[in-house]
C-alpha positions in Angstrom: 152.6 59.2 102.7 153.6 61.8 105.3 152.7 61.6 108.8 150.7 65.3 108.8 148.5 64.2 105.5 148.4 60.8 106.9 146.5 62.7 109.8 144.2 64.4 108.2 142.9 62.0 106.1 142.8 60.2 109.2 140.7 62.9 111.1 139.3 63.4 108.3 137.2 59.5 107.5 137.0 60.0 111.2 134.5 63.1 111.0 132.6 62.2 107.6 130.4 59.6 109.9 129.1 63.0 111.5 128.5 64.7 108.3 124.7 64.5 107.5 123.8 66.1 103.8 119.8 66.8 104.1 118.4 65.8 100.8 115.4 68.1 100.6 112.5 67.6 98.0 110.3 70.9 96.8 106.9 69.1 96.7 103.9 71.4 95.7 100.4 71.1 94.2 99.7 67.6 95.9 96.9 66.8 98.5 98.4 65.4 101.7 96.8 62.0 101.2 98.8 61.7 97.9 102.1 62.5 100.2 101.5 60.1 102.8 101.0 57.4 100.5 104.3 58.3 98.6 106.3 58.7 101.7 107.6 55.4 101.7 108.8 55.6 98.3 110.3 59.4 99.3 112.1 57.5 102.0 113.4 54.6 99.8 114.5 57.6 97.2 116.9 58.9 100.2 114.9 61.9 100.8 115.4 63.3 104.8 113.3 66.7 104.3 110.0 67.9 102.7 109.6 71.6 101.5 105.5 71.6 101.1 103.1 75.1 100.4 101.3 76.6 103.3 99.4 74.4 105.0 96.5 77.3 106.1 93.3 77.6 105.2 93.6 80.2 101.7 91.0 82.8 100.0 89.1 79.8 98.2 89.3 76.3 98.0 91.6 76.2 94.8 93.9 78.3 96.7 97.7 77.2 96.3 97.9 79.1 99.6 100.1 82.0 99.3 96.7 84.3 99.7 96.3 83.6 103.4 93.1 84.1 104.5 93.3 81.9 108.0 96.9 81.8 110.0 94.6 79.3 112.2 92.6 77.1 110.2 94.7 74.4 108.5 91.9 72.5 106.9 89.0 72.2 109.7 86.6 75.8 109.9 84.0 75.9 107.3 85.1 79.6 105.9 85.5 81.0 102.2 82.8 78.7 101.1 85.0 75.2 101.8 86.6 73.4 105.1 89.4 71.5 103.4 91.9 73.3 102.0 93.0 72.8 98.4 95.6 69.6 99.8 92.9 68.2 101.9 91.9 68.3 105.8 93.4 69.2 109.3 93.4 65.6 109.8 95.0 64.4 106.5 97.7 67.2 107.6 98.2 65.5 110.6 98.5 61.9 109.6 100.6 62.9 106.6 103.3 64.7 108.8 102.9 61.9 111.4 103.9 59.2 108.6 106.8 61.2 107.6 108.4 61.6 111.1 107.9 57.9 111.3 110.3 57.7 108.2 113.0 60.1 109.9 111.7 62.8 107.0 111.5 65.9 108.2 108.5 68.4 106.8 109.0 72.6 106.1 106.2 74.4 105.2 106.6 77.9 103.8 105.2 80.5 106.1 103.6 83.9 104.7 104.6 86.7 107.0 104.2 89.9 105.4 100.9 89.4 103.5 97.1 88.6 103.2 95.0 88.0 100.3 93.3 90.3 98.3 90.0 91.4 99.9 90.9 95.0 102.1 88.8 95.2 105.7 86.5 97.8 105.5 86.1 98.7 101.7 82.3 99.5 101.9 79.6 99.3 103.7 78.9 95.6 103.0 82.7 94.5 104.0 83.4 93.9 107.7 86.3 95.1 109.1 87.1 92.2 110.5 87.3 89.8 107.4 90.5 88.3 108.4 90.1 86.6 111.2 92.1 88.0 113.9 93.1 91.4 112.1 91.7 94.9 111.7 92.0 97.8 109.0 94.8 99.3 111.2 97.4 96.3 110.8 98.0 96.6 107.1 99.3 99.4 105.2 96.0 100.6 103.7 95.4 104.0 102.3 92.2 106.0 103.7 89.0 107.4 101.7 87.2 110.9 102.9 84.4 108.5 103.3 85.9 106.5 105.9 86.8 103.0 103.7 89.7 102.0 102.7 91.8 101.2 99.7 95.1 99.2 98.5 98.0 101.2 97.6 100.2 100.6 94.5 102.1 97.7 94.1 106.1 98.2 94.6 106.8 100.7 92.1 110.9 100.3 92.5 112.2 97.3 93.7 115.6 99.4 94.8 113.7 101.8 97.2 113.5 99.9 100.3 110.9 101.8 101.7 108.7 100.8 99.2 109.4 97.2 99.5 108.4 97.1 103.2 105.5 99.3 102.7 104.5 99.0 99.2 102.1 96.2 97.8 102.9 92.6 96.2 101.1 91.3 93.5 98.0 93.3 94.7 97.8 91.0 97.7 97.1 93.3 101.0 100.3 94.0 102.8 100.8 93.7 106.2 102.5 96.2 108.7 105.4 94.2 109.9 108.2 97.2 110.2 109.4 96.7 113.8 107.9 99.1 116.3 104.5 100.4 117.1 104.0 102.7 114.2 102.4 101.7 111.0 104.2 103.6 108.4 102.2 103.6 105.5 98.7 104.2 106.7 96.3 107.3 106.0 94.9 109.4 103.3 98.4 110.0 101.7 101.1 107.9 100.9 103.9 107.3 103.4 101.0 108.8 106.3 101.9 106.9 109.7 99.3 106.1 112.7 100.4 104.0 116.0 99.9 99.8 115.5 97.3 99.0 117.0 97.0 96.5 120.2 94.5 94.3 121.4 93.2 90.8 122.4 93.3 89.0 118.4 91.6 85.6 119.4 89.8 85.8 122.5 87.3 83.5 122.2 90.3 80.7 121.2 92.1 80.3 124.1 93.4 77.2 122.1 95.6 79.5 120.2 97.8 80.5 122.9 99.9 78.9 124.9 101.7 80.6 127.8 99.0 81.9 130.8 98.8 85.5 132.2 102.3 84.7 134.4 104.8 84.0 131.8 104.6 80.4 132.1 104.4 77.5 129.2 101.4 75.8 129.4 101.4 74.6 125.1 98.9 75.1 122.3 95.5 73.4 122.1 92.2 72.5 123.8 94.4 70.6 127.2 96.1 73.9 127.9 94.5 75.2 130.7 93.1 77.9 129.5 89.5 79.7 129.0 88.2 82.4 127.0 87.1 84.1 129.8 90.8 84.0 131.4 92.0 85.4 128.4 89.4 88.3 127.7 90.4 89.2 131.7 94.1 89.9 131.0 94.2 92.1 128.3 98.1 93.1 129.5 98.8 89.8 129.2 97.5 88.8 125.6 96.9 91.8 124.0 99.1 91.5 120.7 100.2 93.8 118.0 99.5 92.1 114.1 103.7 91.2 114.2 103.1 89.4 117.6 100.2 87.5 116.3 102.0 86.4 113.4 104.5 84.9 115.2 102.4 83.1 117.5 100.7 81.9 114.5 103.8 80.8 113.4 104.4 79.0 116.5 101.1 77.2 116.6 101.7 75.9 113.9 104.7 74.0 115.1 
């Protein structure tokens, strides 16, 4: 064998103890007390990774998930007529991704950015404009009525017109303005009408939802940070949020 391939097949051995293949398993329409009591065997199977639905609290019980109702409720508010969510509780959540870390398997939930579900804010007189929590008519690309409700537009007509992709609807689920800036541009009485995002204080009666304090500094999610809803609703510079910021913090929380 010559020196130079003896080499790289030497270097070669060398680095493959470093390699690390992920072996990821999709794993949908299972409640998280089923998952933790298969984890072992997931383990023994050589799986390192979970890929699981959203874990947030959907438009019904029998939600799969992908119709967000809640970015902040994972299985523990009593809203949309249930508290657990179709997989189970907050607290089987918990446990189930506590078990897997215990087995080195890491866990991936998908993460639903650029939509709600399917009810609109402010469509009569009898629907709050406020249904989801945390959002208002102005963060979603909504067309206006002369009598002051609101309306879906049309689904995504062409899939190779970008523009209506990002502002077009999905499935008839509510889309959400998440162009970058602070213009909503697909908002009004007529198509491709554009208003400014709006900005204000989404949560501020859950402090628990933040986690960095009117200075810039860390101080972590939940009920030990620190914080108080009277803090919060005191510096509006300081938490006030357009809907893309709130969706990453969600995003974040749930981390």
């Amino acid at each position: 064998m010559k020196p130079v391939v003896f080499r790289i097949l030497l270097l070669w051995l060398l680095l493959a103890r470093f390699v690390f293949g992920e072996a990821m398993l999709q794993y949908f329409n299972t409640s998280w007390a089923e998952l933790t009591r298969k984890m072992p065997e997931l383990a023994e199977a050589g799986y390192s990774s979970l890929w699981l639905p959203p874990p947030t609290k959907g438009s019904g019980g029998l939600s799969v998930g992908y119709d967000l109702w809640d970015r902040f409720d994972l299985g523990s508010k009593d809203q949309r007529g249930t508290v657990r969510t179709r997989y189970g509780t907050e607290a089987e959540l918990l446990e189930m991704v506590r078990v897997a870390h215990r087995f080195g398997i890491r866990v991936y939930f998908d993460n639903i950015m650029n939509h709600n579900a399917f009810d609109v804010p402010g469509y009569n007189a009898y629907t709050p404009i406020d249904v989801y929590p945390g959002f208002v008519p102005e963060d979603f690309h909504l067309r206006r009525t002369e009598d002051g409700f609101y309306r879906k537009w049309d689904n995504t007509r062409d899939w190779n017109d970008a523009w209506q992709v990002q502002n077009l609807g999905l499935a008839d689920l509510i889309d959400i303005a998440t162009e970058p800036g602070g213009t909503n541009y697909n908002h009004g009485s007529y198509e491709g009408d554009t208003i400014p995002k709006i900005k204000f204080i989404r949560h501020p009666n859950n402090p628990e939802y933040y986690c960095y304090d009117a200075n810039g500094t860390y101080v972590g999610f939940g009920p030990g940070n620190g914080l108080t809803a009277g803090y919060i609703q005191a510096n509006p510079a300081a938490y006030a949020e357009r809907v893309e910021d709130m969706l990453n913090r969600a995003a974040r929380w749930q981390l």
